[in-house]
C-alpha atoms as a printed R data frame, in Angstrom:
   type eleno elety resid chain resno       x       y       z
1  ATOM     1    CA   UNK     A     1  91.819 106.421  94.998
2  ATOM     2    CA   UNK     A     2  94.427 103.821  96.004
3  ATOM     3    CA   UNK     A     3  95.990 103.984  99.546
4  ATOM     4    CA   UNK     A     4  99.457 104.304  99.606
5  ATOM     5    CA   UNK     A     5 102.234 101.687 100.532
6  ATOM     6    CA   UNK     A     6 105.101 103.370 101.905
7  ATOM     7    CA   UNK     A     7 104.126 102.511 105.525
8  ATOM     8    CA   UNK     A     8 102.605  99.177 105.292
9  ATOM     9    CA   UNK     A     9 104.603  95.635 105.455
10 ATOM    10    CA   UNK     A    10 104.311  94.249 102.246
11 ATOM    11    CA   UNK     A    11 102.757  91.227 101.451
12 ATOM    12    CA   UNK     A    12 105.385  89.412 100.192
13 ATOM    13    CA   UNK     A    13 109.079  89.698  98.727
14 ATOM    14    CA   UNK     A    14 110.370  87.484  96.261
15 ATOM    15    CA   UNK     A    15 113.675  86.945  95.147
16 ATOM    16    CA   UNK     A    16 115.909  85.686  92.154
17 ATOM    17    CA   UNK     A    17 119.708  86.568  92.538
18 ATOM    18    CA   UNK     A    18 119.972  90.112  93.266
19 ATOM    19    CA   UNK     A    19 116.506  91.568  91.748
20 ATOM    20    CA   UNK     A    20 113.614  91.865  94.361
21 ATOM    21    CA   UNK     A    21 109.949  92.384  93.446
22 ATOM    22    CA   UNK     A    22 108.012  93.562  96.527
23 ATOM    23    CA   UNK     A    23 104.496  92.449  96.238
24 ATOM    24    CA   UNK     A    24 101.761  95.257  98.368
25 ATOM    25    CA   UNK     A    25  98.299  95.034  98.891
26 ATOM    26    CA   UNK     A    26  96.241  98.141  98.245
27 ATOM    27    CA   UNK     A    27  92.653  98.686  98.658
28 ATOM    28    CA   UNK     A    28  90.739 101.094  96.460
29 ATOM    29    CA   UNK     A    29  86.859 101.697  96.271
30 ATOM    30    CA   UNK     A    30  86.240  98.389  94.329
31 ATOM    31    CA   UNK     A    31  88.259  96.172  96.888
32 ATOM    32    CA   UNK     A    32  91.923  95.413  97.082
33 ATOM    33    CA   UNK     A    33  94.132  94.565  94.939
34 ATOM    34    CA   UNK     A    34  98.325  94.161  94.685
35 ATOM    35    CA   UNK     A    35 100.791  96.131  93.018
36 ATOM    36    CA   UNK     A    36 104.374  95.599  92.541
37 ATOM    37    CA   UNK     A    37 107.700  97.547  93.143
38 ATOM    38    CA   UNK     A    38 111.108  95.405  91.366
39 ATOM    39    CA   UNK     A    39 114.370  96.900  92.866
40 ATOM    40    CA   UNK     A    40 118.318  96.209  93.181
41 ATOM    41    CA   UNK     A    41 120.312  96.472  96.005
42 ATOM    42    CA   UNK     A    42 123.666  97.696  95.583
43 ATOM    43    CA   UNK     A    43 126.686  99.505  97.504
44 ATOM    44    CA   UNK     A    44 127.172 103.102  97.118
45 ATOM    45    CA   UNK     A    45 130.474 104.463  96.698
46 ATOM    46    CA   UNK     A    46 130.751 105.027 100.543
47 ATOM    47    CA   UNK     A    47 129.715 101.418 101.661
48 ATOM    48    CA   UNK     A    48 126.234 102.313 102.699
49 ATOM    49    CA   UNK     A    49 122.866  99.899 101.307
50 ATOM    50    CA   UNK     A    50 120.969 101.664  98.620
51 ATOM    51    CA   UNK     A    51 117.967 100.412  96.099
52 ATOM    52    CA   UNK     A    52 118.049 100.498  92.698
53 ATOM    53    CA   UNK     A    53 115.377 100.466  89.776
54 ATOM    54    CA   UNK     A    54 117.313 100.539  87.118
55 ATOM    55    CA   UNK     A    55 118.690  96.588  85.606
56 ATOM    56    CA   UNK     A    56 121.430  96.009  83.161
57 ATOM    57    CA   UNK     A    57 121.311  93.056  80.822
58 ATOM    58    CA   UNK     A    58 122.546  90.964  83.963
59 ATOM    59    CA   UNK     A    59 119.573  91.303  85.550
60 ATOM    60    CA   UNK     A    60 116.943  90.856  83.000
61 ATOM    61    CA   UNK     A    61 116.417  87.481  83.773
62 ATOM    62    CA   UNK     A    62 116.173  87.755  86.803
63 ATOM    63    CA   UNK     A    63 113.663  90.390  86.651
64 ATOM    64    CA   UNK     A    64 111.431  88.247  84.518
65 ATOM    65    CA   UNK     A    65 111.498  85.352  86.737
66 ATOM    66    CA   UNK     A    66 110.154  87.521  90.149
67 ATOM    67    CA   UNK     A    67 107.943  89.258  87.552
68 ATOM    68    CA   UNK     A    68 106.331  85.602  86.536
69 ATOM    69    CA   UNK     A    69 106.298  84.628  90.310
70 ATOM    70    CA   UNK     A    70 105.189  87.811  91.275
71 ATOM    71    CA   UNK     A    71 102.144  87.979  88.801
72 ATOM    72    CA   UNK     A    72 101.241  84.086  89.631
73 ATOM    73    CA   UNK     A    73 101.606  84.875  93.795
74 ATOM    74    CA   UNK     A    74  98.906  87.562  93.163
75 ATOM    75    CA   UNK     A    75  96.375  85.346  90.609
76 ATOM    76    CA   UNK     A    76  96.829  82.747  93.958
77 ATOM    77    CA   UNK     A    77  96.105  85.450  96.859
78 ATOM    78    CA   UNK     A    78  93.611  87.782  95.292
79 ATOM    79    CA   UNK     A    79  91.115  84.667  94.847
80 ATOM    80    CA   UNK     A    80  91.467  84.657  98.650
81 ATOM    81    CA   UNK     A    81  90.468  88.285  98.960
């Protein structure tokens, strides 16, 4: 079973415009490995800072460009695992 990530520092965030992909190292009974969480900030109607995961057209592309860096930051790091 995988350990979970919610109180751990990532690894690494990555950005392109407003899309995020939050890159977290795990470690299961056959060694670690990374997983990755894609969000969107945005306002809420009363000002405050929430995350999204939901993307509208708009964000597409940027969602495939952390996606490519995200998958070629992990080929990089878990050869160093």
């Amino acid at each position: 079973m995988a350990t979970n990530h919610s109180s751990k520092r990532p690894a690494t965030t990555l950005q392109c415009g407003n899309i995020k992909a939050t890159i977290w190292q795990n470690v299961s009974e056959k060694g670690p490995f990374f997983a990755t969480t894609f969000s969107r900030p945005f306002k809420d109607p009363s000002g405050a800072w929430r995350s999204g995961t939901s993307f509208g057209l708009n964000d597409l592309e940027a969602l495939l460009t952390v996606a490519r860096e995200a998958k070629e930051w992990m080929v990089v790091h878990i050869l160093n695992c």
